[in-house]
C-alpha positions as CSV (number, residue, x, y, z in Angstrom):
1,X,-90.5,-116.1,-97.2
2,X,-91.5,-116.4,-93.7
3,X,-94.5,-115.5,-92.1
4,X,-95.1,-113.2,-89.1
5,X,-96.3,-116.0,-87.2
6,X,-92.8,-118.0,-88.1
7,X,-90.9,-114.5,-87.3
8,X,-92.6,-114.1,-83.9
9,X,-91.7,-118.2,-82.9
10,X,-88.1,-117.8,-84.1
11,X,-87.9,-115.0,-81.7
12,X,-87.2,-112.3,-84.9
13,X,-89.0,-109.1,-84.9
14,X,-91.1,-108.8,-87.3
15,X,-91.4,-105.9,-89.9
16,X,-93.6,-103.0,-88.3
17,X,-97.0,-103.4,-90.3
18,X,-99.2,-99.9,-91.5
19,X,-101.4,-98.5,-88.3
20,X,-104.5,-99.0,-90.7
21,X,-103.6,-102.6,-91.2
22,X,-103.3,-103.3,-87.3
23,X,-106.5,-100.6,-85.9
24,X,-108.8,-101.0,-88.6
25,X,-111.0,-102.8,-87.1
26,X,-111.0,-100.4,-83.6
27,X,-111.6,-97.8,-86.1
28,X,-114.6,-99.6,-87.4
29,X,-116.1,-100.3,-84.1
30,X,-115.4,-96.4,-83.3
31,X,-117.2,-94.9,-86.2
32,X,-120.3,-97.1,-85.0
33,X,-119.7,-96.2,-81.9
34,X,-120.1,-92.4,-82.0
35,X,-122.9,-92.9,-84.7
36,X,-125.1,-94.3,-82.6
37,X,-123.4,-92.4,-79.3
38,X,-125.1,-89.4,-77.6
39,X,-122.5,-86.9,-78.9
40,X,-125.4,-87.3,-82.4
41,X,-128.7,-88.8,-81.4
42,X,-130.7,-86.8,-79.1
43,X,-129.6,-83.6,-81.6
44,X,-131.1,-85.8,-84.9
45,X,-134.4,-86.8,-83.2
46,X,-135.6,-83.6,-80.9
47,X,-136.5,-81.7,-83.3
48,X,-139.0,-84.5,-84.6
49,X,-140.6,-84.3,-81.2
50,X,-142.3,-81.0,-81.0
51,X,-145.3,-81.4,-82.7
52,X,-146.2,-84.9,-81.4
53,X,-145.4,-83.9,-77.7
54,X,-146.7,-80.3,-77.6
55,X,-150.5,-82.4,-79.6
56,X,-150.2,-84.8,-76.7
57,X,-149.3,-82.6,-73.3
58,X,-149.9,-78.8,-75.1
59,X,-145.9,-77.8,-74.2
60,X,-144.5,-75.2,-76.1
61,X,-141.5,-75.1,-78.7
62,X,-139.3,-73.9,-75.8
63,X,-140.5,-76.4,-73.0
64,X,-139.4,-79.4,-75.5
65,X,-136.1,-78.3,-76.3
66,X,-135.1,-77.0,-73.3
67,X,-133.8,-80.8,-72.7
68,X,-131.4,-80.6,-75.5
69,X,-129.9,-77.9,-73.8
70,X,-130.0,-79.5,-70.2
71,X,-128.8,-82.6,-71.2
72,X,-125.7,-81.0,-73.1
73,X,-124.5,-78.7,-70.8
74,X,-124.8,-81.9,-68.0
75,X,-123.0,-84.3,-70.7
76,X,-120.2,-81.0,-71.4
77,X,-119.6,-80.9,-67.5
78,X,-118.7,-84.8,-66.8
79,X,-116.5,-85.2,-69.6
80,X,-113.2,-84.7,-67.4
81,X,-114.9,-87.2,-65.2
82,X,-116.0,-89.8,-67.9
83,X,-112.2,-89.3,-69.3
84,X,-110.6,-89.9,-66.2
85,X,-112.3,-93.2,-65.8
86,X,-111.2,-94.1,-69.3
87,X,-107.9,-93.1,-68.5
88,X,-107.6,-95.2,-65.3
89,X,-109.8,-98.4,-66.0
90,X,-109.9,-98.7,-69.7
91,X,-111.2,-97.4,-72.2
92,X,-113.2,-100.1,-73.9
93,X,-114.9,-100.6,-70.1
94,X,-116.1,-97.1,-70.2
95,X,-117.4,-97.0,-73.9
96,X,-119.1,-100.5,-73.2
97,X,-121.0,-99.3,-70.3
98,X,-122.1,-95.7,-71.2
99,X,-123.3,-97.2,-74.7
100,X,-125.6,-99.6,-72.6
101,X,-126.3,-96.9,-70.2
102,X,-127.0,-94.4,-73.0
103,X,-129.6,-96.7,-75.1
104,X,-131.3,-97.7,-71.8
105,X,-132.1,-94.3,-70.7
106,X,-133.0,-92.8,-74.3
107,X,-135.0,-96.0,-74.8
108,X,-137.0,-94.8,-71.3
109,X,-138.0,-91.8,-72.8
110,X,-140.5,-93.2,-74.4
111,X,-142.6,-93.9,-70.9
112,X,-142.2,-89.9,-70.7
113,X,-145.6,-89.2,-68.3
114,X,-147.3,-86.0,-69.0
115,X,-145.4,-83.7,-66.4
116,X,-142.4,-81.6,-67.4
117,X,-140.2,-81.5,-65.1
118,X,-140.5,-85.9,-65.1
119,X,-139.9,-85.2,-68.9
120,X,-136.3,-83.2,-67.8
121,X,-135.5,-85.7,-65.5
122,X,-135.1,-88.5,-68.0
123,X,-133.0,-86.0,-70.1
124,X,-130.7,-85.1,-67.2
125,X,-130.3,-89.4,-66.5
126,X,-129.3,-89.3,-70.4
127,X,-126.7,-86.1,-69.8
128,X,-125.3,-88.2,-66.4
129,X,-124.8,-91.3,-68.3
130,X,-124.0,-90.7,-72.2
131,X,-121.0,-88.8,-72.2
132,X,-118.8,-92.1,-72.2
133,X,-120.5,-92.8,-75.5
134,X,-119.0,-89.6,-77.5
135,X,-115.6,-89.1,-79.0
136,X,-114.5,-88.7,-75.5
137,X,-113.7,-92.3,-74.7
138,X,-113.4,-93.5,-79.0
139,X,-110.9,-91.3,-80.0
140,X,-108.9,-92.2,-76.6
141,X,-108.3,-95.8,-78.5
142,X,-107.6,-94.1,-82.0
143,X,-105.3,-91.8,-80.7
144,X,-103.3,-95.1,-79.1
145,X,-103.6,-96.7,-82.2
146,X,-102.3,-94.3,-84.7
147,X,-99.8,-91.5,-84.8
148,X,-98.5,-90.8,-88.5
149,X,-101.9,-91.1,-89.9
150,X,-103.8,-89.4,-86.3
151,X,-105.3,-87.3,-88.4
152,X,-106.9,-89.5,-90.7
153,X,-108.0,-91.6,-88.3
154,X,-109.9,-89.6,-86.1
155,X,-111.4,-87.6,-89.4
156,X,-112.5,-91.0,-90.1
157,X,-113.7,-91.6,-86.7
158,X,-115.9,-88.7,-86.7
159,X,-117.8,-89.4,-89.5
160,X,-119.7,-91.2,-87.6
161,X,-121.7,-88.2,-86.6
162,X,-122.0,-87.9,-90.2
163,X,-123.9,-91.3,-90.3
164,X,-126.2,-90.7,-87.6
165,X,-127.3,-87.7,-89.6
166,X,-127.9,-89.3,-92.6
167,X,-129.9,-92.8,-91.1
168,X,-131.1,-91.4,-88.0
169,X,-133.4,-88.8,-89.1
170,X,-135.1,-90.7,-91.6
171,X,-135.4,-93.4,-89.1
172,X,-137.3,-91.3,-86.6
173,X,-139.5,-89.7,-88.6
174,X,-140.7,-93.5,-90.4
175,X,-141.3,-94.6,-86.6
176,X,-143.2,-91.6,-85.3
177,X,-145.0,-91.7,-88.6
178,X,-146.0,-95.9,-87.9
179,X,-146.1,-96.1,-84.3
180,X,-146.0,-92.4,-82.8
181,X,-143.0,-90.7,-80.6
182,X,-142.8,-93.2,-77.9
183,X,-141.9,-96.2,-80.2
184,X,-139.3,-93.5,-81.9
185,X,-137.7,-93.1,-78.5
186,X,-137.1,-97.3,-77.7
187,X,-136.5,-98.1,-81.1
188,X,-134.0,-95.2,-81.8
189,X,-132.4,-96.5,-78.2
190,X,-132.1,-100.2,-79.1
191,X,-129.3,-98.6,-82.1
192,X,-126.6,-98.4,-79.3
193,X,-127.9,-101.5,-77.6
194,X,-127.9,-103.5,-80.4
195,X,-125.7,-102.4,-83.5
196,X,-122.8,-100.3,-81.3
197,X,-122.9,-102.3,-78.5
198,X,-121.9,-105.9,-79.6
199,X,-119.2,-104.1,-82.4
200,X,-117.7,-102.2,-79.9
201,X,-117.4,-105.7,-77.5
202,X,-116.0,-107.8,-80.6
203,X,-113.5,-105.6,-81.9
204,X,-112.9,-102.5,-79.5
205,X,-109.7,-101.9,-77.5
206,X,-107.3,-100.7,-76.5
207,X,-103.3,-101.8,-78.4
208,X,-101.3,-104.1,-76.8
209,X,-97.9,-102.4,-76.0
210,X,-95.9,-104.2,-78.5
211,X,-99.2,-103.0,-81.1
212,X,-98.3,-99.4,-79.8
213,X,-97.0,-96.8,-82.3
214,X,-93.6,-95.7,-81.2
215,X,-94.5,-91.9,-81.1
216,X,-97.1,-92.1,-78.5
217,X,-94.3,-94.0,-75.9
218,X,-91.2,-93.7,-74.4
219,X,-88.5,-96.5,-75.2
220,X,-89.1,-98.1,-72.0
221,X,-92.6,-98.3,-73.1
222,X,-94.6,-95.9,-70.8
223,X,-96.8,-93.8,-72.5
224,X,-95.8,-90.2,-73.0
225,X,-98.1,-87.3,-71.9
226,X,-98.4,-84.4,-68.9
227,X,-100.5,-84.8,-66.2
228,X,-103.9,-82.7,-65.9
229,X,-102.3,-80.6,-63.0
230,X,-99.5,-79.7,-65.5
231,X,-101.6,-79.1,-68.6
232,X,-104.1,-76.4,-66.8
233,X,-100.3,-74.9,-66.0
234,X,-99.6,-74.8,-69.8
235,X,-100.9,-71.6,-71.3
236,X,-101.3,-73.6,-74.7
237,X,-103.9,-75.6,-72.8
238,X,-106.0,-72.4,-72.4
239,X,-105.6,-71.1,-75.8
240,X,-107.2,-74.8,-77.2
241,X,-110.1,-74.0,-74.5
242,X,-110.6,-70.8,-75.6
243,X,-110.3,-71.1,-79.1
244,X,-113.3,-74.2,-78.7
245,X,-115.4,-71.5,-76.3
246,X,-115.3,-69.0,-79.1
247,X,-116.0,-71.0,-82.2
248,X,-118.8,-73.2,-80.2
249,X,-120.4,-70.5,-79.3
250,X,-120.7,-68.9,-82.9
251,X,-121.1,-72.3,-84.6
252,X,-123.9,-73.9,-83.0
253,X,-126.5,-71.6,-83.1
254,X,-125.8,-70.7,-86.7
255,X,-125.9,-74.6,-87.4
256,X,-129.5,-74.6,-85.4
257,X,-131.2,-71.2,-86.8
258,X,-130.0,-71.7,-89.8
259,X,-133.5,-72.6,-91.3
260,X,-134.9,-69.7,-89.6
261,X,-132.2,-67.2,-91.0
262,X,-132.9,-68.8,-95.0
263,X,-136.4,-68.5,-94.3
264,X,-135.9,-64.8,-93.4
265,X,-134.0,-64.5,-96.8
266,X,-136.9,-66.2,-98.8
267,X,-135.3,-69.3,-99.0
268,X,-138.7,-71.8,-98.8
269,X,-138.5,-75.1,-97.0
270,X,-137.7,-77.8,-99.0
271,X,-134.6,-74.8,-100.2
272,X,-133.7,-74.6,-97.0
273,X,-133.7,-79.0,-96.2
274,X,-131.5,-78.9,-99.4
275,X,-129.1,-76.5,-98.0
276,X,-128.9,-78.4,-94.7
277,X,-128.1,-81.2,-96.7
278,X,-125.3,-79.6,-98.4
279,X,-123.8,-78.6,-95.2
280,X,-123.7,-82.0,-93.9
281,X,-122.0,-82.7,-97.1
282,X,-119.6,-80.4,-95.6
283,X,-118.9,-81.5,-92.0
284,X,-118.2,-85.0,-94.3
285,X,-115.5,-83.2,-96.0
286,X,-114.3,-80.9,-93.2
287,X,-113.3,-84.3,-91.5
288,X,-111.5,-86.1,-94.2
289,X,-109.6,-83.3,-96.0
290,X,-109.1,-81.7,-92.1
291,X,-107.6,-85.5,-91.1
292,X,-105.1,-85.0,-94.4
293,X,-103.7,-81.8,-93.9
294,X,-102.9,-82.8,-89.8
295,X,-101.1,-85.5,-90.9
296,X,-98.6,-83.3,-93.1
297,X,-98.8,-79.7,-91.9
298,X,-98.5,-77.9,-88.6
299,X,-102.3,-77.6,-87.2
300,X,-102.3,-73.9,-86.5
301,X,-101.2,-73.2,-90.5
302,X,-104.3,-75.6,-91.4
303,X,-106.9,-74.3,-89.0
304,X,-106.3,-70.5,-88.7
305,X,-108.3,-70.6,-92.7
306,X,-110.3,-73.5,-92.2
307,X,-111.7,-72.2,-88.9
308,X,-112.3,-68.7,-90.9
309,X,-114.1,-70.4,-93.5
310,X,-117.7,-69.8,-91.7
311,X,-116.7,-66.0,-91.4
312,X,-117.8,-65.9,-95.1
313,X,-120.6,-68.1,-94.1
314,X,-121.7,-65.0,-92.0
315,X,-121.0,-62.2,-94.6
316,X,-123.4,-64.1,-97.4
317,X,-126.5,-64.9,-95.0
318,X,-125.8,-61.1,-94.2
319,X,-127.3,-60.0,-97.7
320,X,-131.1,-60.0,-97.5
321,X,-131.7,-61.9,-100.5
322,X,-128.4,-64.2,-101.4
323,X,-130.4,-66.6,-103.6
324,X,-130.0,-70.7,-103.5
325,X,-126.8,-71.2,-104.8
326,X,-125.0,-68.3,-102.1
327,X,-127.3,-70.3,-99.1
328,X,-125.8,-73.3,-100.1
329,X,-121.7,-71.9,-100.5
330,X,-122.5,-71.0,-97.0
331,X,-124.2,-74.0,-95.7
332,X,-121.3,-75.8,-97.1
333,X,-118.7,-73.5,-95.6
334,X,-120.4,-73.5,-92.1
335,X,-120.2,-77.4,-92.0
336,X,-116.9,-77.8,-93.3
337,X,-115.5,-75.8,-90.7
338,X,-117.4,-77.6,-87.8
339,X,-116.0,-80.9,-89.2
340,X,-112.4,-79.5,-88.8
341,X,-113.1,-78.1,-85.3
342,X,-114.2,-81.6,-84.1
343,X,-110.9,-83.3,-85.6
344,X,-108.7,-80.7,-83.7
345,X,-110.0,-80.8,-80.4
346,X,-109.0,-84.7,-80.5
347,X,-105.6,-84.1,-83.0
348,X,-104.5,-81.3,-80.2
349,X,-104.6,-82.9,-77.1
350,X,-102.8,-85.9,-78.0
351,X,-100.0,-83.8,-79.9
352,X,-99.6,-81.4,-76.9
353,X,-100.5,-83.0,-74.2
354,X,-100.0,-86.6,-74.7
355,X,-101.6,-90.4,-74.3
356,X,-100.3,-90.5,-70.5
357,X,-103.8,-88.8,-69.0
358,X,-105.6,-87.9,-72.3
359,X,-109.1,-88.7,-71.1
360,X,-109.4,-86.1,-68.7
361,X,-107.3,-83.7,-70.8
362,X,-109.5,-84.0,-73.6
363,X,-112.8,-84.0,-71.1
364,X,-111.3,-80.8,-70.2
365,X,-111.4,-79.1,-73.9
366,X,-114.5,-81.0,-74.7
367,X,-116.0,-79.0,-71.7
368,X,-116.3,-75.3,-73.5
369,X,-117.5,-77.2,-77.1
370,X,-120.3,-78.6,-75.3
371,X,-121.8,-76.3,-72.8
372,X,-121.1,-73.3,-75.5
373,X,-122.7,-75.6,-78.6
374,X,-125.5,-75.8,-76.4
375,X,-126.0,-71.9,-75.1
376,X,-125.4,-70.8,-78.5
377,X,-128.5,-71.3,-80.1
378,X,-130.3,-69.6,-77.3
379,X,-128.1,-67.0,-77.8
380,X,-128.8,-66.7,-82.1
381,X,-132.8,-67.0,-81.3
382,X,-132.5,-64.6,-78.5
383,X,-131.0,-61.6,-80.7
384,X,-133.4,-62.4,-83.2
385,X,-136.4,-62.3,-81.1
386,X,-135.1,-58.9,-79.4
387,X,-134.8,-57.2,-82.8
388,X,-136.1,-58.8,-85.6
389,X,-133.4,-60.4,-87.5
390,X,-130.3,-62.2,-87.3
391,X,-128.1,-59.8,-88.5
392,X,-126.4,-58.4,-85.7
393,X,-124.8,-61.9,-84.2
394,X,-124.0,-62.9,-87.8
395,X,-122.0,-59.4,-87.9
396,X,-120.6,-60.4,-84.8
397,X,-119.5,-63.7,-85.6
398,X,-117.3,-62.9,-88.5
399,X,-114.9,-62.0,-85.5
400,X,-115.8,-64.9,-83.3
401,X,-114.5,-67.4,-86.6
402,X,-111.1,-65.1,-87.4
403,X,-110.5,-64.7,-83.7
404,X,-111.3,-68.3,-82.7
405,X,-108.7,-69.5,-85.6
406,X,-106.3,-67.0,-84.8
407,X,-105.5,-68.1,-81.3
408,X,-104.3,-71.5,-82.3
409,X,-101.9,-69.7,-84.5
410,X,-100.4,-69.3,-81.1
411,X,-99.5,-72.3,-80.0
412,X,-96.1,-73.0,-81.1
413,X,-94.8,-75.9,-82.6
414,X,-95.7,-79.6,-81.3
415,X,-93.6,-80.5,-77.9
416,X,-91.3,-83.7,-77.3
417,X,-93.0,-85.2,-74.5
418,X,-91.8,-87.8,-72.3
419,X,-93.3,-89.7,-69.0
420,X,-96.4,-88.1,-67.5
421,X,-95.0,-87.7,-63.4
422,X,-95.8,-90.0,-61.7
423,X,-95.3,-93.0,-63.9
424,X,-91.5,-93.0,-64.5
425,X,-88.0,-92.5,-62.4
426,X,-88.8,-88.6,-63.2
427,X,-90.6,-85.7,-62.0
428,X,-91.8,-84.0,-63.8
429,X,-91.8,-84.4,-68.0
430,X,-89.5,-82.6,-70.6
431,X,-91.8,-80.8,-73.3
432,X,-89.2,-79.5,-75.5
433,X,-90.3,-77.6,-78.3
434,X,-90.0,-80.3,-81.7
């Protein structure tokens, strides 16, 4: 029988192989990637920091996470910029770089002097230069590599999140515990530096064209795809960007509070830790089953109820005293549904919108998930301080889930696209409905 190697010299084409068995290895180097990336990092390891900083330089709670915040609304607004530079010199350039860039400048937090605003000023440096390490540029490559098993792929990508929030944590809290928060701060930075970075230069890139699947090109081999101009035209565009504003702003503050809001119930600590826990368990499985059901079923019939699924999230933490095993159905729920909103934001644009310009497409969406993910948990603590409990945003965000979910039910079914303009004999590209 001959080989691929004897197929390709006798000039034969050889049988198309599975998209795992040709982008495993990118897929490897993209999981790493956004595990030790600053879409999870800085979220895993701030918390950690407010006791040892506010001992050192008396800041309060407020005045040490306010960076969190700056740094993702900052990282939220260049991710059309980051994504065009993927888009038009490389991908594996971009995610090279801003993976150096990002472990340099997290590592430099730990010669943090005792003034404030100095202390903001390295975050904003991480904001400016991190967003190239996020699913951003990764799932830019996995989208080019696969497209009957997208969805799996990019669940799978996403787990590295996942990871980060299983090692990361434990790591920062044994270094602050040995050698105090500055060593947590370079040695948490040398993880992109010295684990991502030299996976992501071995075996991270972009396919070949003859390694691209057929559905993300046209047959004279020019990838498919609309250009930004014409996707901010596209009113589908806008009901992805809104649907992302809505659920990040309910999401992430219930995902922040949420040891405040058990506590209120009488949920003690170590319950509470365990129901965190439990909802990572979640996001895990929110990625993998989410990845599954792209791959066979339109994406508004699987997220209109998976996107829901934290509504009943919000009606258990409503009762005052839900008990353990209620805390953690809802913990679970909660992160189940924020592992399927991260798959779809990445599934979407490349089945609407295309490969063509999907950097700064998907920089676009990934705009409202960040800047909202970060304002929400003001939002949550605000309320709560103002009258005593969380109960009235929970209330409200039984809407914000069903009506964040419902607008993707909207969206019609996945167009035929063609050449973005621009990069083919036609103007402008046909997106007839499939």
């Amino acid at each position: 029988m001959a080989s691929r190697a004897d197929e390709l010299t006798a000039g034969v084409a050889p049988a198309p192989r599975g998209e795992f068995a040709g982008g495993w290895k990118v897929l490897l180097a993209g999981v790493i990637g956004v595990a030790c990336g600053a879409s999870p990092i800085p979220f895993n390891v701030v918390g950690f920091t407010i006791a040892p900083l506010s001992k050192e330089f008396g800041w309060t709670t407020t005045e040490i996470l306010t960076p969190i915040t700056i740094f993702g609304v900052v990282a939220a607004l260049l991710a059309p910029v980051f994504g065009w530079l993927a888009d038009t010199y490389g991908v594996r350039r971009i995610a090279l770089w801003s993976l150096f860039a990002f472990g340099a400048t997290f590592a430099a937090l730990s010669l943090t002097p005792p003034v404030l605003w100095a202390y903001y000023l390295l975050w904003l440096l991480v904001g400016l230069v991190g967003i190239g390490s996020t699913p951003v540029t990764w799932s830019r490559a996995i989208n080019m590599w696969f497209y009957k098993s997208r969805g799996l792929a990019l669940g799978l990508l996403l787990l590295g999140t996942s990871l980060a929030a299983i090692v990361v944590p434990k790591l920062a809290v044994f270094a602050i515990e040995s050698w105090g928060w500055r060593s947590m701060f370079a040695i948490v930075g040398m993880l992109p530096l010295l684990v991502a970075l030299p996976l992501a230069f071995w075996l991270f890139r972009e396919p070949r064209p003859e390694e691209q699947p057929p559905g993300i090109k046209t047959a004279s081999g020019a990838l498919t795809g609309v250009t930004l101009a014409q996707a901010l035209r596209d009113h589908r565009f806008w009901l992805i960007w809104l649907s992302i504003l809505v659920i990040a702003l309910t999401f992430g503050g219930a995902f922040i509070n949420m040891p405040a809001m058990l506590a209120d119930r009488g949920i003690p600590a170590q319950g509470a830790a365990s129901v965190m826990g439990i909802l990572g368990l979640g996001i895990l499985a929110g990625r993998i089953i989410t990845g599954l059901l792209l791959d066979r079923y339109w994406a508004g019939f699987v997220a209109f109820p998976l996107l829901c699924l934290p509504a009943a999230s919000s009606w258990i933490l409503l009762d005052p005293e839900p008990g353990f095993a209620l805390a953690a159905l809802a913990g679970f729920l909660l992160g189940f549904a924020a592992g399927a909103e991260s798959d779809l934001i990445a599934y979407l644009t490349g089945r609407y919108f295309g490969m063509a310009n999907y950097g700064k497409i998907y920089g676009m969406l990934y705009m409202p998930f960040g800047v909202f993910s970060a304002i929400s948990p003001i939002v949550y603590s605000s309320v709560r301080d103002a009258t005593g409990s969380y109960d009235p945003i929970l209330f409200y965000s039984i809407f914000g889930y069903i009506i964040g979910g419902a607008l993707l039910l909207l969206l019609g079914r996945y167009p035929v696209l063609t050449e973005a303009a621009g990069t083919g004999p036609q103007s402008e590209p046909a997106m007839e409905t499939a």
